[in-house]
Legacy VTK file of the C-alpha trace (Angstrom):
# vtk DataFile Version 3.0
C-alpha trace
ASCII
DATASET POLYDATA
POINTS 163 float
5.088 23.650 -7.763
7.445 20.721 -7.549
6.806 17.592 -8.174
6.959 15.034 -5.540
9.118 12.373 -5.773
6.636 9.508 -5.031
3.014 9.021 -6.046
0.813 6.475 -4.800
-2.195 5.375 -6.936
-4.852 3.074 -6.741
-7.503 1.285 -9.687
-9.781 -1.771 -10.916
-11.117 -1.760 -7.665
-13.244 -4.708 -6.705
-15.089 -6.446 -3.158
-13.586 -10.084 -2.905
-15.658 -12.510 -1.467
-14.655 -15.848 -1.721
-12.524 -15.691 -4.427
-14.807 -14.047 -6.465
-14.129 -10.009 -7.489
-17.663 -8.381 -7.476
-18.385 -4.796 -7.839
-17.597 -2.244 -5.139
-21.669 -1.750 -5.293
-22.135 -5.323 -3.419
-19.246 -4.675 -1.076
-20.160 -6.537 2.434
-18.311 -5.300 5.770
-16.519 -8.437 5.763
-15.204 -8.942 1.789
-11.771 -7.718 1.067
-11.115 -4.907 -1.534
-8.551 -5.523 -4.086
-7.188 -3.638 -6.865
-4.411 -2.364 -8.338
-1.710 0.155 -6.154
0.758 1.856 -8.462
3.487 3.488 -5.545
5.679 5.390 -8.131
9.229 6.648 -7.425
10.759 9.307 -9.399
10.093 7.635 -13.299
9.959 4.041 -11.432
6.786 1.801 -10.482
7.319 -0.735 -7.742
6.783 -4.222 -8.820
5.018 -6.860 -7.854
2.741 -5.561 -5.008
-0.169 -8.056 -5.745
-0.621 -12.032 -5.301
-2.353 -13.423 -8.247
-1.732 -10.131 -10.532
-1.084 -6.939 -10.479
-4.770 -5.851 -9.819
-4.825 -8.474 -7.259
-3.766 -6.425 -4.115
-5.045 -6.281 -1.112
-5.639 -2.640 0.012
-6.630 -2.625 3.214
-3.582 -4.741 3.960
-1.175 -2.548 2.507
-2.818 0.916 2.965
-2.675 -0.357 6.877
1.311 -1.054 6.563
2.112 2.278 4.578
-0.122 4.031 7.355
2.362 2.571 9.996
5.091 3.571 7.787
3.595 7.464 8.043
3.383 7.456 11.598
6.822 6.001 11.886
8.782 8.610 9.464
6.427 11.460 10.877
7.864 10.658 14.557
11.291 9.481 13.956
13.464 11.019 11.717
15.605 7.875 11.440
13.053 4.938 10.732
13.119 1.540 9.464
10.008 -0.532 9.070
9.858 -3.595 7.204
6.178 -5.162 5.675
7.346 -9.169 5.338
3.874 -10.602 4.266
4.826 -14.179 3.922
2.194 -14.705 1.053
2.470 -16.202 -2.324
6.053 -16.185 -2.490
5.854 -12.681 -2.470
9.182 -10.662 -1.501
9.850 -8.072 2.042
9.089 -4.675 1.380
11.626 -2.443 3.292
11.154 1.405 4.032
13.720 3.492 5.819
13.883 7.296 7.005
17.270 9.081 7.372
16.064 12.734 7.596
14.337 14.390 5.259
15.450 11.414 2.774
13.679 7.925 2.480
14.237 5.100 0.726
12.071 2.021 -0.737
13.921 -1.939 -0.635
12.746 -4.771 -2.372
14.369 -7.495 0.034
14.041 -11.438 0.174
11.372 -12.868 2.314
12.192 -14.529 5.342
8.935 -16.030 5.733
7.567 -16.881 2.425
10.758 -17.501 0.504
10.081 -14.910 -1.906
13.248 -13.217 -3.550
14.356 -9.457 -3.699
14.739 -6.974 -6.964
18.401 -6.068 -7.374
16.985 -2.517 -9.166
15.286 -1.873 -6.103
18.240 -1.417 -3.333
17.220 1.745 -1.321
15.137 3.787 -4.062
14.784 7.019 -2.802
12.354 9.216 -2.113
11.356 12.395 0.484
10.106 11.042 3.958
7.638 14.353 3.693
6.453 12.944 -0.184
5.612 10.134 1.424
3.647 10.756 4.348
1.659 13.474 2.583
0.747 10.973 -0.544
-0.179 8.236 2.382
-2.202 11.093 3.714
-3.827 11.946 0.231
-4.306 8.541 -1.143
-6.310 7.428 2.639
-8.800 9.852 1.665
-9.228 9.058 -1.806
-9.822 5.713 -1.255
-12.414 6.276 1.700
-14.043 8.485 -0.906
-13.912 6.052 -3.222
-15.667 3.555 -1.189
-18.341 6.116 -0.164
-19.518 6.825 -3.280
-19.536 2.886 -4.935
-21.045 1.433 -1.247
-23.859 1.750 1.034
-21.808 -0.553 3.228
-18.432 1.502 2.949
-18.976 3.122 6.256
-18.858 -0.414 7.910
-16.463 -1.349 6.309
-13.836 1.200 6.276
-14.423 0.875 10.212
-13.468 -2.214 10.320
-10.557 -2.496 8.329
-8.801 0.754 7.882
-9.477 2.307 11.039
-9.476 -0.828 13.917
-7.627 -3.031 11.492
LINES 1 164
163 0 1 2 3 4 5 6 7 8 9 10 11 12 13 14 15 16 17 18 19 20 21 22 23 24 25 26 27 28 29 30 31 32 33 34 35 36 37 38 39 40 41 42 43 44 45 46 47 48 49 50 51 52 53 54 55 56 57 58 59 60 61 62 63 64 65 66 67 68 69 70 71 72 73 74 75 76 77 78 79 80 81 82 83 84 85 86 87 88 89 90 91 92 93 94 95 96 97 98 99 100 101 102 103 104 105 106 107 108 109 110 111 112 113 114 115 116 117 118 119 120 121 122 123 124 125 126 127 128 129 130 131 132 133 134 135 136 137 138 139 140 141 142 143 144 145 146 147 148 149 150 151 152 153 154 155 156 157 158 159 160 161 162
């Protein structure tokens, strides 16, 4: 079997409330869940994805953009979406399709002020990679929830599926 040419990961998995990380166990339908995501391309990991640190990311938030990022590249074959959070200083994330090929930016904020990575200028990847790993990694994570939550159900409603 090959291997694909981008992973997506996610761990340290906590409900925020308030600024405080609890244990998925006490997750409410309204906290946050943050953790660590670890997107991999090829022998690369992308950097700073998180506010605070890298365990400090908000999943919903970016499991939501990398979803619309899926349903772009699986109807367009030439796509171009860009996730600008304009949060902590934190840089434009910049995905494009062109085929079968896809490719990851690290670009300079035009909202927050936060600066782009010069070693990651259209990383590439397989469109098809990608959109089954989004697929994979949706799952995981609602499992993931399911089994640490009596509240997941809630609370996956809410955020990943009418974000």
């Amino acid at each position: 079997m090959a291997r694909t040419t981008i992973s997506i990961a996610f761990d340290d998995l906590a409900a925020v409330r308030l600024h405080e990380r609890l244990p998925l166990a006490q997750l409410q339908p309204n906290d946050h869940v943050h953790g660590r995501l670890i997107i991999q391309i090829g022998d690369k990991v992308v950097p700073r994805l998180g506010y605070w640190a890298p365990n400090d990311v908000c999943l919903a938030r970016w499991l939501g953009e990398l979803d619309a990022v899926r349903a772009s590249f699986t109807r367009h074959l030439s796509a171009h979406h860009e996730f600008d959070e304009g949060e902590e200083g934190q840089p434009s994330f910049v995905f494009e399709r062109e085929g079968a090929r896809a490719f990851l930016t690290i670009a300079d904020s035009e909202l927050s002020g936060g600066v782009g990575d010069p070693e990651w200028q259209r990383v590439e990847f397989l469109a098809a990679d990608f959109v089954s790993e989004v697929d994979r990694v949706r799952s995981e994570f609602a499992q993931r929830l399911k089994a640490s939550s009596t509240e997941a159900e809630q609370w996956i409603n809410l955020h990943l599926l009418n974000p």
